[in-house]
Every structure is written in C-alpha cells, then in structure tokens.
N, CA, C, O and CB atoms as a CASP TS submission, in Angstrom:
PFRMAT TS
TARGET T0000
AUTHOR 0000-0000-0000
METHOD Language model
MODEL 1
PARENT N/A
ATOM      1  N   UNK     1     -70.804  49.144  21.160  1.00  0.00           N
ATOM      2  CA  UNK     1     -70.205  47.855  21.474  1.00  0.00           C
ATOM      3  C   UNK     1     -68.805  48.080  22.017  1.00  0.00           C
ATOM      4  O   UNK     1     -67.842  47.865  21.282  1.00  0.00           O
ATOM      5  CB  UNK     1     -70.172  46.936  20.228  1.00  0.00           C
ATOM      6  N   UNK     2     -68.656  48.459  23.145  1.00  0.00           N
ATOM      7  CA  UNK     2     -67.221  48.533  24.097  1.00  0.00           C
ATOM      8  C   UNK     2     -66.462  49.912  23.638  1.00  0.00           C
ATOM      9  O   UNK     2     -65.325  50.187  24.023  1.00  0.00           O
ATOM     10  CB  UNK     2     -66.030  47.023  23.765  1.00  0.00           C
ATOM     11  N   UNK     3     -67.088  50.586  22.931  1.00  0.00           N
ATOM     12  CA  UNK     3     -66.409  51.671  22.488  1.00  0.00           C
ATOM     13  C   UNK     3     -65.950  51.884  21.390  1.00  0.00           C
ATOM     14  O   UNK     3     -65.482  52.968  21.041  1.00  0.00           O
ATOM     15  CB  UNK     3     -65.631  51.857  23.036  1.00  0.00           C
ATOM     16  N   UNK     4     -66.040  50.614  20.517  1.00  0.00           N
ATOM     17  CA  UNK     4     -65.557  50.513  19.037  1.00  0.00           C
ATOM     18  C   UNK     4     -66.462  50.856  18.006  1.00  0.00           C
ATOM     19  O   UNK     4     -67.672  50.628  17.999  1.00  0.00           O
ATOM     20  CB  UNK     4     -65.150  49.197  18.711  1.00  0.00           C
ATOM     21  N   UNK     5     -65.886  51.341  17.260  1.00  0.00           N
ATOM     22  CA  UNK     5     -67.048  51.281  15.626  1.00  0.00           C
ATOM     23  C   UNK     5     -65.930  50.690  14.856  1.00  0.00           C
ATOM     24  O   UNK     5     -64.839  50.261  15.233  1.00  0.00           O
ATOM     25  CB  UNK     5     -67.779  53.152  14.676  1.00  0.00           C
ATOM     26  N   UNK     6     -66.542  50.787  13.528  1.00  0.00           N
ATOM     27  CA  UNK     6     -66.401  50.075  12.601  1.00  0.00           C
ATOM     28  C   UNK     6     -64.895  49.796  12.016  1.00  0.00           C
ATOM     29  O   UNK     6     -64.427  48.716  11.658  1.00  0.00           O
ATOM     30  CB  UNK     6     -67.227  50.586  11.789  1.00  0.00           C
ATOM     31  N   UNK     7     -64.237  51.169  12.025  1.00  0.00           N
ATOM     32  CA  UNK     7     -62.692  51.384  11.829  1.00  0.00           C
ATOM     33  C   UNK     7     -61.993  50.337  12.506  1.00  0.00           C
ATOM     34  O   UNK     7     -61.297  49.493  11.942  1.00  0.00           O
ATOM     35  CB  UNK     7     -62.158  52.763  12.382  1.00  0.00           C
ATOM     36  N   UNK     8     -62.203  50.419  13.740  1.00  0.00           N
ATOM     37  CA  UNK     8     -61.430  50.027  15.372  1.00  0.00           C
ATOM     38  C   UNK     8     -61.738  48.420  14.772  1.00  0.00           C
ATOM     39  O   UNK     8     -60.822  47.605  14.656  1.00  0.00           O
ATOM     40  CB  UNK     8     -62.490  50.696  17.417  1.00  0.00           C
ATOM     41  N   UNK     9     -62.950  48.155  14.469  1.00  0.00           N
ATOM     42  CA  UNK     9     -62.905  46.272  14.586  1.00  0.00           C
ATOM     43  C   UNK     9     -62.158  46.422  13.365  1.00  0.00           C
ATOM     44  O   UNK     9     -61.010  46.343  13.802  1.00  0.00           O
ATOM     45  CB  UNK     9     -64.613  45.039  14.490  1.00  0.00           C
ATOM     46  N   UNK    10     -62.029  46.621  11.857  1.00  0.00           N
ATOM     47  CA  UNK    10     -61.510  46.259  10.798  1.00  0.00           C
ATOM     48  C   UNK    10     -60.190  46.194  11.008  1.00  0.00           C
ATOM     49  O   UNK    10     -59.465  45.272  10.635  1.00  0.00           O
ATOM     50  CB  UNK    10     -61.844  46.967   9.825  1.00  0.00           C
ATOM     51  N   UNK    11     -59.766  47.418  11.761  1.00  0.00           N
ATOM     52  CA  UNK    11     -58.134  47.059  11.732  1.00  0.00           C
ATOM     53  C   UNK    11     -57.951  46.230  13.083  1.00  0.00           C
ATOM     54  O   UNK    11     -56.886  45.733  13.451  1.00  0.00           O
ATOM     55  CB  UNK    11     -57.010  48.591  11.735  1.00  0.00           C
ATOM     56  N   UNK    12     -58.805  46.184  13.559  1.00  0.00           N
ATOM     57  CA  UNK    12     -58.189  44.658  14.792  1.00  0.00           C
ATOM     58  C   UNK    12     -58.366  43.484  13.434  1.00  0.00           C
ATOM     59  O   UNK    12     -57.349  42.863  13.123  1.00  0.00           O
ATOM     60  CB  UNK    12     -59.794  44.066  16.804  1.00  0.00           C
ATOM     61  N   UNK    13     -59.397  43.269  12.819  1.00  0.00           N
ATOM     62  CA  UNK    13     -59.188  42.386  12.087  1.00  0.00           C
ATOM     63  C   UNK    13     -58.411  41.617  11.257  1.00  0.00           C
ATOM     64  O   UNK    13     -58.158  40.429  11.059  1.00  0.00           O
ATOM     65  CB  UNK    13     -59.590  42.530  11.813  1.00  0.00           C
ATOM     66  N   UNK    14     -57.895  43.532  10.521  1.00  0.00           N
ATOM     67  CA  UNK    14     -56.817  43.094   9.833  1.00  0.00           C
ATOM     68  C   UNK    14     -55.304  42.986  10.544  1.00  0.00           C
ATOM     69  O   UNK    14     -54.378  42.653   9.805  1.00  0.00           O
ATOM     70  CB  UNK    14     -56.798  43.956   8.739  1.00  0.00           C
ATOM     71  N   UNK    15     -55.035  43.246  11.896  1.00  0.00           N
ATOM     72  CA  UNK    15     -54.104  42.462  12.465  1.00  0.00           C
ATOM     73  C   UNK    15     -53.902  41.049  12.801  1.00  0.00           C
ATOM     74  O   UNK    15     -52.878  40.370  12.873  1.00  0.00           O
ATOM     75  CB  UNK    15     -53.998  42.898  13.281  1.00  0.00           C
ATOM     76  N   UNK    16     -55.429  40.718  13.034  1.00  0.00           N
ATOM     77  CA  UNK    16     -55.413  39.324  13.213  1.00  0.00           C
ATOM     78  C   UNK    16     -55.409  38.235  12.301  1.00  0.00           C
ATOM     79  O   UNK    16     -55.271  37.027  12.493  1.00  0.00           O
ATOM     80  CB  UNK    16     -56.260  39.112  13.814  1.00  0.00           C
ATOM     81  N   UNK    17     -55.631  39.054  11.032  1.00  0.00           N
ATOM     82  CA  UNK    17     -54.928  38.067   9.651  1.00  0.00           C
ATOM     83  C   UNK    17     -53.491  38.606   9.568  1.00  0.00           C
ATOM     84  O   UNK    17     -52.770  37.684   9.187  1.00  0.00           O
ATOM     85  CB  UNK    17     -55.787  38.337   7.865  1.00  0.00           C
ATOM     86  N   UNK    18     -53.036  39.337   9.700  1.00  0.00           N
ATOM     87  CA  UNK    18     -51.294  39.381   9.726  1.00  0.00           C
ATOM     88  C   UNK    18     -50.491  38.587  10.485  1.00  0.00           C
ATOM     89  O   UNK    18     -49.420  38.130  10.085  1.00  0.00           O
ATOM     90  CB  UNK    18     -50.770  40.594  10.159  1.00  0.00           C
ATOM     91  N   UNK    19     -50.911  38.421  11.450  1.00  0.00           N
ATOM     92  CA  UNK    19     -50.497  37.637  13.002  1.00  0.00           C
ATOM     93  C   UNK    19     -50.724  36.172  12.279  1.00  0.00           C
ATOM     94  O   UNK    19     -49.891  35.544  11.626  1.00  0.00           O
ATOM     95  CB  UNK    19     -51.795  38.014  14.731  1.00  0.00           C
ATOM     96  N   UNK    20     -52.326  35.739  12.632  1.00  0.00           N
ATOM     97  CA  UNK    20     -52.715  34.033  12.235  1.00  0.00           C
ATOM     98  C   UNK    20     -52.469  33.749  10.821  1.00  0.00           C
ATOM     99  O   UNK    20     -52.247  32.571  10.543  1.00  0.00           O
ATOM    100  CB  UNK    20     -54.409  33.594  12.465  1.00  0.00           C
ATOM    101  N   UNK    21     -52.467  34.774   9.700  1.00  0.00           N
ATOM    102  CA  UNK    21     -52.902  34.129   8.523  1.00  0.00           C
ATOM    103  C   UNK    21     -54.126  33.266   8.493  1.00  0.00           C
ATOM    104  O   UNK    21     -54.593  32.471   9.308  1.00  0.00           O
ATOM    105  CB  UNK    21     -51.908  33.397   8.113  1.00  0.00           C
ATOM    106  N   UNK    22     -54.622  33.794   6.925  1.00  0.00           N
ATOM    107  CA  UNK    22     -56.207  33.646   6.890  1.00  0.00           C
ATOM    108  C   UNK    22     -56.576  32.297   6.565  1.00  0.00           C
ATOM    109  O   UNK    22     -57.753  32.072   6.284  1.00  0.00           O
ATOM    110  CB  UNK    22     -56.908  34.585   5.833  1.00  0.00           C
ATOM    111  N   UNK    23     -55.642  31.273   6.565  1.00  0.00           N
ATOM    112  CA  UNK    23     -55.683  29.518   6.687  1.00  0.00           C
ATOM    113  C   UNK    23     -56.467  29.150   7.974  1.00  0.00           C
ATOM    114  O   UNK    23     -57.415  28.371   8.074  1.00  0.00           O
ATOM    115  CB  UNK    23     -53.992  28.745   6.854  1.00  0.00           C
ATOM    116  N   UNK    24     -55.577  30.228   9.380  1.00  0.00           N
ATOM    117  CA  UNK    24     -56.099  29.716  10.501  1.00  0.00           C
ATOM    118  C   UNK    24     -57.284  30.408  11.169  1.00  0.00           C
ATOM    119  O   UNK    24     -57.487  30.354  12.382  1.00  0.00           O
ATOM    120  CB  UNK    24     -55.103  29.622  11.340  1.00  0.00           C
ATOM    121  N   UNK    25     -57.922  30.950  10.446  1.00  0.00           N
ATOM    122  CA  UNK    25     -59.171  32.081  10.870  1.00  0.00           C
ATOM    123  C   UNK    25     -60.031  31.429  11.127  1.00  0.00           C
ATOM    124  O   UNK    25     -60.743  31.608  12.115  1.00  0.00           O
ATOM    125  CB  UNK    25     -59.745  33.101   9.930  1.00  0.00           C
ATOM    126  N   UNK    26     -60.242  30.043   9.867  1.00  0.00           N
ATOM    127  CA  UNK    26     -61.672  29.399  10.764  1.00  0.00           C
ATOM    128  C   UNK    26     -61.602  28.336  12.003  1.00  0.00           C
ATOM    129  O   UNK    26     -62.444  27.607  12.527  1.00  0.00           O
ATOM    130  CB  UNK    26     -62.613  28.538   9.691  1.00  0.00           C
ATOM    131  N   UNK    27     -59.892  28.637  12.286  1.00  0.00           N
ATOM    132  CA  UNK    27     -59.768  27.045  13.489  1.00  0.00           C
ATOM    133  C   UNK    27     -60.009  28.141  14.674  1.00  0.00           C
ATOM    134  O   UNK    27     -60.447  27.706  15.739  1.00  0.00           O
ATOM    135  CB  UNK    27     -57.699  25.803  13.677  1.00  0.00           C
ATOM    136  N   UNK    28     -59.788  29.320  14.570  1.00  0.00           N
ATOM    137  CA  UNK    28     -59.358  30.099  15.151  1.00  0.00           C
ATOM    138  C   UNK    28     -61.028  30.746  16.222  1.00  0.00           C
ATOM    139  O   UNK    28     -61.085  30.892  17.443  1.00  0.00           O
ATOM    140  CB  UNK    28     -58.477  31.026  13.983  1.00  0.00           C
ATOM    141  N   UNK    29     -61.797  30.917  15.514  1.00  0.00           N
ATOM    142  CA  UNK    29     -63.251  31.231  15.170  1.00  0.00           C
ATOM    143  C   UNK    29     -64.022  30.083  15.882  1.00  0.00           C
ATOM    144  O   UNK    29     -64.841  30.056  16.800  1.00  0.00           O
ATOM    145  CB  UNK    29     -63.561  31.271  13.475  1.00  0.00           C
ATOM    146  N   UNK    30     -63.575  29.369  15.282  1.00  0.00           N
ATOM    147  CA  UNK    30     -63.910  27.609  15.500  1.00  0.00           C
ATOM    148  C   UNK    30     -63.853  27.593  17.517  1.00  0.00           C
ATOM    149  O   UNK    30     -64.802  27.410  18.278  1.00  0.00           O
ATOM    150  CB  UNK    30     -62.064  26.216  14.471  1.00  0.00           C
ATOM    151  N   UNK    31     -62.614  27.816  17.813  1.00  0.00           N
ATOM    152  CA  UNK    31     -62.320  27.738  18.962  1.00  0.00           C
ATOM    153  C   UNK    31     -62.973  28.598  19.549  1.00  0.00           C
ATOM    154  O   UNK    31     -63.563  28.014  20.458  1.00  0.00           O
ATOM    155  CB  UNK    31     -61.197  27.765  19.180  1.00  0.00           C
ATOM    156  N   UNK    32     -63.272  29.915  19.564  1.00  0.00           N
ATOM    157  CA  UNK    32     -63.518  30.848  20.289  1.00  0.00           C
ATOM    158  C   UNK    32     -64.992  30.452  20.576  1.00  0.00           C
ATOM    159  O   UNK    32     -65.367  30.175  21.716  1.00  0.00           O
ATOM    160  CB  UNK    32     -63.185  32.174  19.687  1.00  0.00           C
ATOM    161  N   UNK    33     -65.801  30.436  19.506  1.00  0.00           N
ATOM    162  CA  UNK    33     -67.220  29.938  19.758  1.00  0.00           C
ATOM    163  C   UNK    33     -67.652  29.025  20.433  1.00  0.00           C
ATOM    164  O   UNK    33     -68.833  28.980  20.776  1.00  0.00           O
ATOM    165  CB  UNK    33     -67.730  29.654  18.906  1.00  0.00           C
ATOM    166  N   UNK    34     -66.527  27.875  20.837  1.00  0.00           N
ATOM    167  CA  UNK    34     -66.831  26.774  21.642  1.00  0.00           C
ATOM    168  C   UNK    34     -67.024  27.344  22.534  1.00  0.00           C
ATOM    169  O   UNK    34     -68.071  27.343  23.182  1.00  0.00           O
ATOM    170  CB  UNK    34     -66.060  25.773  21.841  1.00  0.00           C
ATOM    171  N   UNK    35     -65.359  28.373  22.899  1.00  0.00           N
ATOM    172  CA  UNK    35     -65.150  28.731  24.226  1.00  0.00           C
ATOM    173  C   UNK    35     -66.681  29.094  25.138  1.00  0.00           C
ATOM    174  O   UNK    35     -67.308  28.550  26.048  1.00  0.00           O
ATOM    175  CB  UNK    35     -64.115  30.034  24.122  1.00  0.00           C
ATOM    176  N   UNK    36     -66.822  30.295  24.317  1.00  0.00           N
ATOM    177  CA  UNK    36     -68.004  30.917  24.767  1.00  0.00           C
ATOM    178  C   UNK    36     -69.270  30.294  24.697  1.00  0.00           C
ATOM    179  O   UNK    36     -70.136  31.083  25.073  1.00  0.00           O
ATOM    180  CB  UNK    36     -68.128  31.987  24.172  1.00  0.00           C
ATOM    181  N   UNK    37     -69.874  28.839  24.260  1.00  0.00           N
ATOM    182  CA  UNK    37     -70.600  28.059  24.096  1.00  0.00           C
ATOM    183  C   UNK    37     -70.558  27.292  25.831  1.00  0.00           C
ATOM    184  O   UNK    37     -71.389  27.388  26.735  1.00  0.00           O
ATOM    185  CB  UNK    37     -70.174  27.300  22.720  1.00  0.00           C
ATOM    186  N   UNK    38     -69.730  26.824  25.802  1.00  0.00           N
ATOM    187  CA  UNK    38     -69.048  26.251  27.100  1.00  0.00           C
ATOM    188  C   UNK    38     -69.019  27.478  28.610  1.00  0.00           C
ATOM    189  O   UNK    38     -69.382  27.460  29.786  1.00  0.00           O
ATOM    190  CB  UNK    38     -67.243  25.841  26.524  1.00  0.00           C
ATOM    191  N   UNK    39     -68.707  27.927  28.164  1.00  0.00           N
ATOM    192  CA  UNK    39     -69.047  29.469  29.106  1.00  0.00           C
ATOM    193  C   UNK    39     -70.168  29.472  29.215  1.00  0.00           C
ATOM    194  O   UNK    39     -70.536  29.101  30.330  1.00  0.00           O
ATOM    195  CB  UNK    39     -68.730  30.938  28.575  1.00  0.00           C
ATOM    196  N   UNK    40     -71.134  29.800  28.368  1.00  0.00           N
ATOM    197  CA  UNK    40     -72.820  30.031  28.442  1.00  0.00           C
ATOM    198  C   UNK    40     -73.291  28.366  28.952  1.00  0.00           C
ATOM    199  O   UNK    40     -74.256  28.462  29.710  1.00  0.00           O
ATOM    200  CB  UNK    40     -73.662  30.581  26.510  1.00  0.00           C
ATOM    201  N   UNK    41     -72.950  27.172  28.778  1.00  0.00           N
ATOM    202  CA  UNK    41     -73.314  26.519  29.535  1.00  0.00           C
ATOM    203  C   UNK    41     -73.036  26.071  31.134  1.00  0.00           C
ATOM    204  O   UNK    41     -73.653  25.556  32.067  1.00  0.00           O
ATOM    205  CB  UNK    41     -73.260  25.929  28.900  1.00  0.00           C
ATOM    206  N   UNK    42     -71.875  26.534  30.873  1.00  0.00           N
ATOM    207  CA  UNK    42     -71.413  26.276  32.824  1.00  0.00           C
ATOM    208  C   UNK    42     -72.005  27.586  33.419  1.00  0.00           C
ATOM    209  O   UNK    42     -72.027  27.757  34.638  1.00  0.00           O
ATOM    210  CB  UNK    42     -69.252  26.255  33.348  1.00  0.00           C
ATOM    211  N   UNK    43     -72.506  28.548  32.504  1.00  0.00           N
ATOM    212  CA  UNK    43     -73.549  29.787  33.604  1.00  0.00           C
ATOM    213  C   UNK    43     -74.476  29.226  33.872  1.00  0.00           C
ATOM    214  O   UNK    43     -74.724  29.050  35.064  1.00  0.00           O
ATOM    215  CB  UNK    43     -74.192  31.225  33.074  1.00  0.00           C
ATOM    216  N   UNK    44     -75.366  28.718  32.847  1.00  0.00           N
ATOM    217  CA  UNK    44     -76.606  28.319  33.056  1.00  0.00           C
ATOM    218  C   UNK    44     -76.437  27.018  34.335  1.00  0.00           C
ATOM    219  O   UNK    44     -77.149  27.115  35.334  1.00  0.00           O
ATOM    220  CB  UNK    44     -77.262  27.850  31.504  1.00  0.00           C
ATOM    221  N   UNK    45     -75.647  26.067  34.226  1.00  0.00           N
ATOM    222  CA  UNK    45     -75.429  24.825  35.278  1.00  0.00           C
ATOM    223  C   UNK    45     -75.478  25.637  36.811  1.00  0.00           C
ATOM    224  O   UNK    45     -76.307  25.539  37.715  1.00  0.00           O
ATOM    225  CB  UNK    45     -73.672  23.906  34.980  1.00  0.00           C
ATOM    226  N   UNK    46     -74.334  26.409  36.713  1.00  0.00           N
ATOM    227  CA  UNK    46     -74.425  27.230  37.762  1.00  0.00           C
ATOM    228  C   UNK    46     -75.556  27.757  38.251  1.00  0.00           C
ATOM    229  O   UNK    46     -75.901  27.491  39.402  1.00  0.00           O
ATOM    230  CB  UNK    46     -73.777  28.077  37.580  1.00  0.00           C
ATOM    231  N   UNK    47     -76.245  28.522  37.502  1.00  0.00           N
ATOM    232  CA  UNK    47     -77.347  29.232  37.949  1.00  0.00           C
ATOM    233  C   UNK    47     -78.714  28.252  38.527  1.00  0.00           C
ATOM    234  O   UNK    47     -79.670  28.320  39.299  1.00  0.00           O
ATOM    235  CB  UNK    47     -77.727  30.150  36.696  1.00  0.00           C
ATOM    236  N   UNK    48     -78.104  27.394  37.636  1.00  0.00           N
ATOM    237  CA  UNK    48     -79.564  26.008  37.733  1.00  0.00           C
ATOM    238  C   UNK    48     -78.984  25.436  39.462  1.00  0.00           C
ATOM    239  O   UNK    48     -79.807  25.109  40.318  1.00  0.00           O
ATOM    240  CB  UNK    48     -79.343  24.026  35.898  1.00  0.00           C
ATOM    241  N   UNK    49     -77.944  25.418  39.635  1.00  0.00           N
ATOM    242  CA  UNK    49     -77.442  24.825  41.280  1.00  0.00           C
ATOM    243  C   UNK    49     -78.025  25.372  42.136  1.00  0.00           C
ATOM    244  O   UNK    49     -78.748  24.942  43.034  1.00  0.00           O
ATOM    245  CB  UNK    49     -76.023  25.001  41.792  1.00  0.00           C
ATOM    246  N   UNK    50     -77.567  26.790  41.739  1.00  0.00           N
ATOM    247  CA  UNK    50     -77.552  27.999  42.940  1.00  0.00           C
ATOM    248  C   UNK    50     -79.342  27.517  43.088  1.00  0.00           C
ATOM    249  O   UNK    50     -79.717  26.847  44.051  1.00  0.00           O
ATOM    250  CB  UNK    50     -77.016  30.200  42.286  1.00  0.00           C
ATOM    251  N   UNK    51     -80.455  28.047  41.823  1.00  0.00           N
ATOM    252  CA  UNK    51     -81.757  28.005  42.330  1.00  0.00           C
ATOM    253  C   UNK    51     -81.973  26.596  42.857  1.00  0.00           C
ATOM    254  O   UNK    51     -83.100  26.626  43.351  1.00  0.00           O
ATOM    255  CB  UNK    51     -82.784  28.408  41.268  1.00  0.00           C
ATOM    256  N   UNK    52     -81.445  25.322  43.010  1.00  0.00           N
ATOM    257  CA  UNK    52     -81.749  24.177  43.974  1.00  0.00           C
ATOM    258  C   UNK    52     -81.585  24.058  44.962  1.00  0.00           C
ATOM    259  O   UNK    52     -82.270  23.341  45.691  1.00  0.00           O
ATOM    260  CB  UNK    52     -81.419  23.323  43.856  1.00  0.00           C
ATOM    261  N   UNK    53     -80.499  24.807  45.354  1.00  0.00           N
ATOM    262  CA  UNK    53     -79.853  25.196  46.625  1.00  0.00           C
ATOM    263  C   UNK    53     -80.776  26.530  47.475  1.00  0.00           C
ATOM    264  O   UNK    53     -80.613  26.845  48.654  1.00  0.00           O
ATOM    265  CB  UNK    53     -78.191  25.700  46.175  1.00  0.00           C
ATOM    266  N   UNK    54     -81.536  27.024  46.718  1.00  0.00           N
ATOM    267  CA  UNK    54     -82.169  28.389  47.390  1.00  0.00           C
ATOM    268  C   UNK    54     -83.203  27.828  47.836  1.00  0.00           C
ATOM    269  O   UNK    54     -83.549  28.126  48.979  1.00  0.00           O
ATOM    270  CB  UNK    54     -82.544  29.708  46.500  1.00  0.00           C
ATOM    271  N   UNK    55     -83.968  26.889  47.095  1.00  0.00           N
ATOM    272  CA  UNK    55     -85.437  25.855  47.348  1.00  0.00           C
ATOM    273  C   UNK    55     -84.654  25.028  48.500  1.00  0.00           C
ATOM    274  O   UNK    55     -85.328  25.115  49.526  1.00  0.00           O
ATOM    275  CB  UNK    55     -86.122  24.614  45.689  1.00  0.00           C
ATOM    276  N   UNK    56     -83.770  24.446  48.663  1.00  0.00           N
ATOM    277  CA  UNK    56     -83.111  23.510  49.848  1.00  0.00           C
ATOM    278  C   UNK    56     -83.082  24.521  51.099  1.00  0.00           C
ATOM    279  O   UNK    56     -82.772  23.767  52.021  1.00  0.00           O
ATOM    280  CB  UNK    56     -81.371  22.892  49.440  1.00  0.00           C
ATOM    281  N   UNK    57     -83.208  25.596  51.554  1.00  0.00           N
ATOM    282  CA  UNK    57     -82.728  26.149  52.389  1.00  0.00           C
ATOM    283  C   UNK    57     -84.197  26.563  52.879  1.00  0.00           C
ATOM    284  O   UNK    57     -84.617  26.661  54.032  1.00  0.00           O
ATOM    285  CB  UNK    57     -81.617  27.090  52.009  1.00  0.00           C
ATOM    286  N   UNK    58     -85.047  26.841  51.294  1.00  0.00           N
ATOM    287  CA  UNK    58     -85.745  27.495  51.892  1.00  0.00           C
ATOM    288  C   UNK    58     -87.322  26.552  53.054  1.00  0.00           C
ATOM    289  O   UNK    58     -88.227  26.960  53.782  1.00  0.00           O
ATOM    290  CB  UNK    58     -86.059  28.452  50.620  1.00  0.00           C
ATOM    291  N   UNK    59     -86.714  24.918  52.479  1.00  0.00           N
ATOM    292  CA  UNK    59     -87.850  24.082  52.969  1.00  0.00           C
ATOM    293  C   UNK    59     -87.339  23.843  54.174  1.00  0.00           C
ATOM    294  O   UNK    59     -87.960  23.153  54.982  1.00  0.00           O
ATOM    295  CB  UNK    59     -88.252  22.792  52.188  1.00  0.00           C
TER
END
C-alpha cells in the first residue's frame, strides 16, 4: 500500500493525534470519507457522460 507497512501508518497516526487531538479524529474522518465519496461519485457522473457522448457520435 504506497510503500508503507505497519510502523510508517502508526506513527503517521500518531502524529495526527498530536497535531488534531483525538476529540477531532472523528470530524476529521468524517470529512475525508465524504471527500472521497463525492470523488467516487463525480467519476462515475463523468464516466456515465463521456459513454453518452461516445453513443452520440457514434449514431
């Protein structure tokens, strides 16, 4: 997974409770998952255009 094992994520982890404090971990979490929720849907929209647009060209 990108080059990391297990060490490498724990202590990113545990920087990122030093930094946010562990109050804001689940707003924090919270957000990110949208992000990427929202991401995975504007791919799919996209992708769904592009193939309407490939059928438009191709009639």
């Amino acid at each position: 997974m990108f080059g990391l094992g297990i060490p490498e994520l724990i202590i990113i982890l545990v920087i990122i409770v030093i930094i946010f404090g562990a109050g804001k971990l689940p707003e924090i979490g919270s957000g990110i998952g949208k992000g990427i929720k929202n991401f995975k849907e504007a791919n799919k929209s996209d992708d769904k255009n592009k193939s309407i647009e490939d059928e438009n060209k191709k009639s």
